[in-house]
C-alpha positions in Angstrom: 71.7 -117.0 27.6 70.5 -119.2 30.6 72.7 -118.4 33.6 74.0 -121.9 33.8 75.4 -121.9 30.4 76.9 -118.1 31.4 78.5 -119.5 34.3 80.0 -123.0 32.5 80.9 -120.3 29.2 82.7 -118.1 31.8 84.8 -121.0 33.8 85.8 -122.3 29.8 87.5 -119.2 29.1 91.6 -118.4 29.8 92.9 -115.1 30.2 96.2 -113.7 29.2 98.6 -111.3 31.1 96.7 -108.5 29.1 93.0 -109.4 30.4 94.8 -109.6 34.0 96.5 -106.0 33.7 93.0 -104.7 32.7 91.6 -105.9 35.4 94.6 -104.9 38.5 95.5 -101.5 37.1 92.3 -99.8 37.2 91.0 -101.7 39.9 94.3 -100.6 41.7 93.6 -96.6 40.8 90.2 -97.2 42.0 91.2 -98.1 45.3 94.1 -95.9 45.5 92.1 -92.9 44.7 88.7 -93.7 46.9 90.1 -95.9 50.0 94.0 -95.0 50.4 94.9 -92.7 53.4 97.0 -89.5 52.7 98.3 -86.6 55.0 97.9 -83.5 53.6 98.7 -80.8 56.2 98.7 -82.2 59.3 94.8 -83.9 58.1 94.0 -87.0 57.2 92.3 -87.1 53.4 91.9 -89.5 50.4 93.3 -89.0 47.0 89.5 -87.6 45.9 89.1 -85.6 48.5 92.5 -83.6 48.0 91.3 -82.9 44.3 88.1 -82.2 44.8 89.6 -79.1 47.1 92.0 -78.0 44.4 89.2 -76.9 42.3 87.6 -75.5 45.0 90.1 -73.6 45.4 90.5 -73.1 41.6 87.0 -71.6 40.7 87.0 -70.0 44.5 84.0 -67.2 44.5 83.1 -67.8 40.9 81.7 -71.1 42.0 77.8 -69.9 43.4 77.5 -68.3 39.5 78.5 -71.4 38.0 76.6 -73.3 40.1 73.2 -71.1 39.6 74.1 -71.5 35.6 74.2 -75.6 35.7 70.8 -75.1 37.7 69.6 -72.8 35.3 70.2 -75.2 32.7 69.0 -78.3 34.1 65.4 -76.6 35.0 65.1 -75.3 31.3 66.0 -77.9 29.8 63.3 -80.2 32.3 61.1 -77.7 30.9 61.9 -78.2 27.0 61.4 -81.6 27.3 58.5 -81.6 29.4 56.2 -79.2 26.7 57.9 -81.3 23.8 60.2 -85.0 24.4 60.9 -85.2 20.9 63.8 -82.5 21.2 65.5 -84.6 23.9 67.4 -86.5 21.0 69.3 -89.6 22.5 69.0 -91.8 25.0 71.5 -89.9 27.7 69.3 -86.3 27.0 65.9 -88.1 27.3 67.0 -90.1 30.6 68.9 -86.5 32.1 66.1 -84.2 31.5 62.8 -86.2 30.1 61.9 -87.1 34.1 59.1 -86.9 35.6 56.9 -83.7 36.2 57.1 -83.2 39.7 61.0 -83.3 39.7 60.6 -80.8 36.9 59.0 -78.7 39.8 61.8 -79.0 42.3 64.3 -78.2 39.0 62.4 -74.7 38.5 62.6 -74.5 42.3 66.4 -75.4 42.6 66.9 -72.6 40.1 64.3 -69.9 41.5 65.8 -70.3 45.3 69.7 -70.3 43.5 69.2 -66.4 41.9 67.8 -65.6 44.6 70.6 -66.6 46.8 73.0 -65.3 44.5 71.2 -62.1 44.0 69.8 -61.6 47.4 66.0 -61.2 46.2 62.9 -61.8 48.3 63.1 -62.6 51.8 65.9 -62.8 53.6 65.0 -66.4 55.3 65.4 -67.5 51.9 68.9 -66.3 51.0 71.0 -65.4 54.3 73.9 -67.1 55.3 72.1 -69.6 57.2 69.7 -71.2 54.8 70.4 -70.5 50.7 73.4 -68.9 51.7 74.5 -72.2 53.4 73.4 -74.4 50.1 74.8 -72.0 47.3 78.0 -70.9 48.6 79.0 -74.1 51.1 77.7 -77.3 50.5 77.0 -77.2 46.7 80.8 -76.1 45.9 82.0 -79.2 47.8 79.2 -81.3 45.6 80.4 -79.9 42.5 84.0 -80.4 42.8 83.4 -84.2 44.6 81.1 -84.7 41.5 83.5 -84.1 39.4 86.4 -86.5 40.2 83.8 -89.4 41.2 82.0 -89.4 38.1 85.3 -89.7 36.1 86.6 -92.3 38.6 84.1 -94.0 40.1 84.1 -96.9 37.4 87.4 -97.9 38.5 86.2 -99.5 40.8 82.6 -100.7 39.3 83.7 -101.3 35.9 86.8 -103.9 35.9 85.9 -106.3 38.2 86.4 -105.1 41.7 82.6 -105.8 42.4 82.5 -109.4 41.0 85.7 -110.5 42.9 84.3 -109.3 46.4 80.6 -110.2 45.2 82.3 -113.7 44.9 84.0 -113.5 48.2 81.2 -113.1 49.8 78.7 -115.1 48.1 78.3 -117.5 51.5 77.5 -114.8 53.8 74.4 -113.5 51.9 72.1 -116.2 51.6 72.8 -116.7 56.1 72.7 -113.5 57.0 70.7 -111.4 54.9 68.2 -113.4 53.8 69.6 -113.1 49.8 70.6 -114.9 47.1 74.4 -115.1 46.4 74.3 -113.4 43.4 73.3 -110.1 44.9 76.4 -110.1 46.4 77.8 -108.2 43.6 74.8 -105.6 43.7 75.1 -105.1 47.6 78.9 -104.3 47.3 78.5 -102.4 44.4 75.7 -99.8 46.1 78.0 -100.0 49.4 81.6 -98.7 47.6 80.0 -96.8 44.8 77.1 -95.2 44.9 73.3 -95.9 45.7 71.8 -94.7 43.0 73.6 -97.0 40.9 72.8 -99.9 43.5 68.9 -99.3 43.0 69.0 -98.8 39.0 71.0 -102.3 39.0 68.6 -103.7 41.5 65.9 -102.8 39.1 67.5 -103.8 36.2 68.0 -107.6 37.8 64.3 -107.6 38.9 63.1 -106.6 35.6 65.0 -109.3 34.7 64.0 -112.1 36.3 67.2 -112.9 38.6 65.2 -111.5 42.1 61.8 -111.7 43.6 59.7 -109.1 44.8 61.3 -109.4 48.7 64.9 -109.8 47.4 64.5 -106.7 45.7 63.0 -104.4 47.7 65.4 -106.0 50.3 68.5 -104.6 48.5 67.1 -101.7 46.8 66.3 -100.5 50.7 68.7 -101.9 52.3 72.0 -101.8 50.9 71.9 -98.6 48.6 74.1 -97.5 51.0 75.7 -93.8 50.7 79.0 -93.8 49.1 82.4 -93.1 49.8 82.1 -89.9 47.7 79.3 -88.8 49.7 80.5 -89.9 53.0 83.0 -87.5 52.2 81.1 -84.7 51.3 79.2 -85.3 54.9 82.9 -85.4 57.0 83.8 -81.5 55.2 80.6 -80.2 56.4 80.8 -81.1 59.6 84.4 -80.8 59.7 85.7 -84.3 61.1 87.6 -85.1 58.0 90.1 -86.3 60.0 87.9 -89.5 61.6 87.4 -90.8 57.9 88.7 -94.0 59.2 86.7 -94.5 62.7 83.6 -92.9 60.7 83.7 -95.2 58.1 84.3 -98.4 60.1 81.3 -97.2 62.4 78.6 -96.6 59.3 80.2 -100.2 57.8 79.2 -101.6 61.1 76.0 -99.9 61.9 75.1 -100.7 58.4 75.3 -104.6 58.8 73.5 -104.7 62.2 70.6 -103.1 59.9 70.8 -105.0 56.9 70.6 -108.0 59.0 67.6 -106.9 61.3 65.6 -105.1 58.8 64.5 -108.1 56.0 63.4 -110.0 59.0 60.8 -107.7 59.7 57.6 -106.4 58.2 57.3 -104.3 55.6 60.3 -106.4 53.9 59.6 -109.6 55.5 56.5 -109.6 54.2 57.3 -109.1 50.4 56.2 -111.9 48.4 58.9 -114.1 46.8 57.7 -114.2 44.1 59.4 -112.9 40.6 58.1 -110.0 38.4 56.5 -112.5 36.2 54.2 -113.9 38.8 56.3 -117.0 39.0 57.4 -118.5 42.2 60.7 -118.6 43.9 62.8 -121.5 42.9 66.3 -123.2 44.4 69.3 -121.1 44.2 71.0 -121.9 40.5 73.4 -124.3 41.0 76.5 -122.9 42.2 80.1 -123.3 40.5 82.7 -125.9 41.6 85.5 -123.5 41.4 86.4 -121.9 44.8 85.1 -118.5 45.4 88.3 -116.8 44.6 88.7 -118.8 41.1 85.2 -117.8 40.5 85.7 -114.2 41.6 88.6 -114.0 39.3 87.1 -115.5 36.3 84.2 -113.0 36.8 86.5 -109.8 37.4 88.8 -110.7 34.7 84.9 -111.5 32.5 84.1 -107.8 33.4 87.1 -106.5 32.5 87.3 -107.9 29.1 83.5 -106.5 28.5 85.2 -102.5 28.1 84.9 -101.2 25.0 88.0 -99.3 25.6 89.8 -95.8 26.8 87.6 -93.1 25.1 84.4 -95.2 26.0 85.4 -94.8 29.7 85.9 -91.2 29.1 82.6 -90.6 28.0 81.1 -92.8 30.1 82.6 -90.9 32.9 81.6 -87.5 31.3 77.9 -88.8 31.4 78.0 -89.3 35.3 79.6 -86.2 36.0 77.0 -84.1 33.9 73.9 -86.7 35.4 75.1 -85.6 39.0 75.8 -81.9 37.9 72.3 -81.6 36.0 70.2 -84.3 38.3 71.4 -84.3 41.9 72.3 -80.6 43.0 69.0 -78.9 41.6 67.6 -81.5 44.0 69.5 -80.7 46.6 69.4 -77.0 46.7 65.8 -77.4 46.4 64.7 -79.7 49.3 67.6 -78.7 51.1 66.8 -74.6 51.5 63.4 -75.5 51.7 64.2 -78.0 55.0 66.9 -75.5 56.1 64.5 -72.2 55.9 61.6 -74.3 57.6 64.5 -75.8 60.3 65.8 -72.3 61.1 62.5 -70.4 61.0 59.8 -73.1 62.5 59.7 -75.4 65.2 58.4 -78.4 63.1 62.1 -80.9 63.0 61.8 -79.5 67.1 58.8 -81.3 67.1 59.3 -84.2 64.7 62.6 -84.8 67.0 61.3 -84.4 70.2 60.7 -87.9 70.8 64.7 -88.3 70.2 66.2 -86.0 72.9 65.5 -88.4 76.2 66.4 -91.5 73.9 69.6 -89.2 73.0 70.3 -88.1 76.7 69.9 -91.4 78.3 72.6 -92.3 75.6 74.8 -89.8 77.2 74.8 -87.4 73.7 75.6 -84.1 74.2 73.8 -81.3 73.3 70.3 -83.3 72.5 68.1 -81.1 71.7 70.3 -79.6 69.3 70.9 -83.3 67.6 67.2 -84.8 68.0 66.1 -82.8 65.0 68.8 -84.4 62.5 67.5 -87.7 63.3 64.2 -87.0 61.2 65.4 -84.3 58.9 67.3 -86.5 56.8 64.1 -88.6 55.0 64.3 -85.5 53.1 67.6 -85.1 51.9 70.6 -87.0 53.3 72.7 -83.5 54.0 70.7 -81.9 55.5 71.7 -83.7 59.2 74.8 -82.2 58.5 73.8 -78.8 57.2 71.7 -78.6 60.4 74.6 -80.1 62.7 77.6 -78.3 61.4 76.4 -75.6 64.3 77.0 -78.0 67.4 80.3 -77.4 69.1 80.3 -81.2 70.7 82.6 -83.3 67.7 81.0 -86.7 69.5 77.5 -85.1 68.6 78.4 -83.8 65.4 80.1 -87.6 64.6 77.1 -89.3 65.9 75.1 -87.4 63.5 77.2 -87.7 60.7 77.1 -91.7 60.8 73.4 -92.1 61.4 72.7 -90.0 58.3 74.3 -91.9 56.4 73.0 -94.9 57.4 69.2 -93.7 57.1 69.1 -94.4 53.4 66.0 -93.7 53.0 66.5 -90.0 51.2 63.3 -88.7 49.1 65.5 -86.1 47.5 67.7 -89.2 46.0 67.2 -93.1 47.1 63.1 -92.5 48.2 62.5 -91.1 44.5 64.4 -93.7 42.4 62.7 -96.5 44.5 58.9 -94.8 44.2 60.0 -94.8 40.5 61.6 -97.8 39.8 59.3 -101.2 39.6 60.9 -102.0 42.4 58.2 -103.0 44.7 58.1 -100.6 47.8 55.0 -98.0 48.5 56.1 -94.5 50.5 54.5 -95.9 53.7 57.1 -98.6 53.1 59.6 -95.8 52.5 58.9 -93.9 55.9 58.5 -97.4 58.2 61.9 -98.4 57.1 63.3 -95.1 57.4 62.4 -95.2 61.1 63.6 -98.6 61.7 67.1 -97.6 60.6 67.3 -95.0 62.2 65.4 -96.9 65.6 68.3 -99.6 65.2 71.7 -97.8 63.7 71.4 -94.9 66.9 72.4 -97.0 69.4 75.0 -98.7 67.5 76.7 -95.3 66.3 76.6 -93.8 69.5 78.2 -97.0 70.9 81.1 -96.7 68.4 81.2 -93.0 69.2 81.5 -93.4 73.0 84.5 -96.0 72.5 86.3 -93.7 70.3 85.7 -90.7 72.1 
């Protein structure tokens, strides 16, 4: 279906009380759960958060073995499907553990550097409090639990028309300021409040399709698969500044635009072709709708809510993206991240990477610089590692400036640099690393900024 006749089929339709309630209630929850302020003793949380410390608290030391058995399981089952696909039967199993051979490697390494944690075998670099020990018994428990509650609840606020109402909303800035067509409105909100994994696989998706060019979508597959709530969260407890969710927050949302508007306008995005995956050129924007952006954004919200096939479909949809970031994400993370923790603690190569960071950091007035300059580069591996490394500095103004800016990096191999490289989205690794410096070149000063007025 042409997306003119979409649109005009869209605008026909009218919508009951019942097709309104699906669309409020869970959008409601949704932002109840992920954006609504709660006091829990004497601390400011969200409703996530608060749950995802319950079963912290639940599972308490029994977590590191759980943990070790889900990475266990992910790395033999990589393996299984790697010597034979055919077993991986359905499409959920082949996309979970049918991937590609070298993340098979870092699944068998997740595992390996997890028993040995657990255990304490081998070196102690490997497994002391400071390196595995950090991974396996602090940072993966908050994952897990985090994991759990976003993948059940996460699509309350992708899946019933949240998205399309702000896409619509916003439609008039895009095309201005970022260079974009107003339809990726919708893919630029949905990466910034859900998640950026899901913001590159629906940039894809719309590339494959037809509806972006080369530029647009390496623009937005770069650009605005920015970290989620979920994970913004995760980042605050280990650096223990849960209580400036708010100011944090506000400060990545603006850092975040200064870059998104900066960064398309120069090379390597600027110079993507805009051209479409079919080799076709760039055409005027489809014609837009004569209903006001609200009426539009409502008629798609209350389209997008109709499109759910129900309770027990939700369930199991969430059930998939708890087990994908159970299975998929913390083998990766344990991995990269003991592996940049035990070099970080043991060499002085992030010293060195970072050097070029601590006068830039002291003529910004950030304390303990030296300390600080090494997060800045650390984080093209893994986005937590910044605030693995950083949860040691004593200065809360250093430990919030590093929080912000690695979040607003982007650019992590362990997650957002590997879907891209594997997507058909079209971005090369050198691509990868020069953007990766560039956000990091222009959100700095703009973090530290917001940290020096709230400080």
């Amino acid at each position: 279906m042409s997306d003119s006749k979409e649109r005009q089929n869209i605008e026909m339709k009218r919508y009951s009380l019942q097709h309104y309630l699906a669309f409020i209630i869970p959008s409601l929850i949704g932002i109840f759960l992920f954006m609504t302020p709660l006091s829990m003793d004497g601390e400011i949380t969200i409703p996530v958060a608060f749950l995802a410390g319950i079963v912290q608290e639940f599972f308490g030391d029994t977590l590191p073995y759980i943990l070790t058995g889900l990475l266990f399981i992910s790395a033999v089952l990589a393996v299984v499907s790697l010597v034979n696909r055919d077993l991986m039967k359905g499409p959920f199993l082949t996309a979970l553990f049918a991937v590609h051979p070298g993340w098979v490697i870092i699944r068998v390494i997740g595992f390996v550097l997890a028993a040995m944690t657990l255990f304490k075998i081998g070196p102690e670099a490997i497994w002391s409090d400071y390196t595995g020990g950090l991974l396996l018994y602090d940072l993966l428990p908050i994952l897990f639990s985090v994991f759990l509650f976003a993948g059940f609840f996460l699509p309350l606020l992708m899946n019933f028309g949240l998205m399309e109402l702000f896409g619509s909303l916003l439609n008039k800035v895009m095309r201005p300021l970022f260079r974009l067509p107003g339809r990726s409105s919708i893919d630029c909100v949905a990466s910034w409040m859900g998640d950026g994994t899901v913001g590159v696989l629906l940039t894809n998706k719309q590339y494959e399709d037809g509806f972006y060019t080369k530029r647009e979508a390496a623009v937005i597959g770069t650009t605005f698969s920015v970290v989620s709530i979920t994970f913004s969260i995760v980042v605050l407890a280990q650096l223990e500044l849960q209580h400036l969710f708010f100011q944090y927050y506000l400060t990545i949302v603006i850092a975040g635009f200064v870059a998104a508007v900066i960064c398309p306008r120069i090379p390597p995005l600027s110079r993507k072709a805009d051209i479409y995956i079919n080799g076709s050129q760039q055409t005027a924007e489809m014609k837009k709708p004569t209903l006001s952006p609200f009426k539009w954004g409502m008629q798609q919200a209350l389209h997008r809510a109709t499109m759910n096939n129900g309770f027990t479909e939700t369930v199991k949809g969430g059930v998939k993206n708890v087990l994908d970031m159970w299975l998929a994400v913390i083998p990766i993370v344990m991995a990269l991240g003991t592996i940049a923790v035990v070099i970080a603690e043991n060499t002085p190569v992030f010293q060195i990477l970072g050097a070029p960071f601590v006068p830039l950091l002291q003529v910004m007035q950030v304390p303990e610089a030296a300390e600080a300059a090494q997060t800045m580069v650390i984080g093209f591996a893994d986005m937590f590692l910044p605030a693995i490394i950083g949860s040691g500095i004593e200065s809360e103004f250093t430990r919030f400036v590093i929080a912000a800016v690695s979040v607003t990096q982007l650019i992590y191999m362990s997650e957002i640099g590997g879907l891209l490289l594997g997507s058909k989205i079209p971005v090369k690794f050198l691509d990868l690393v020069l953007i990766f410096i560039q956000r990091t070149l222009i959100t700095l000063p703009v973090v530290v900024l917001m940290a020096h007025i709230l400080f």
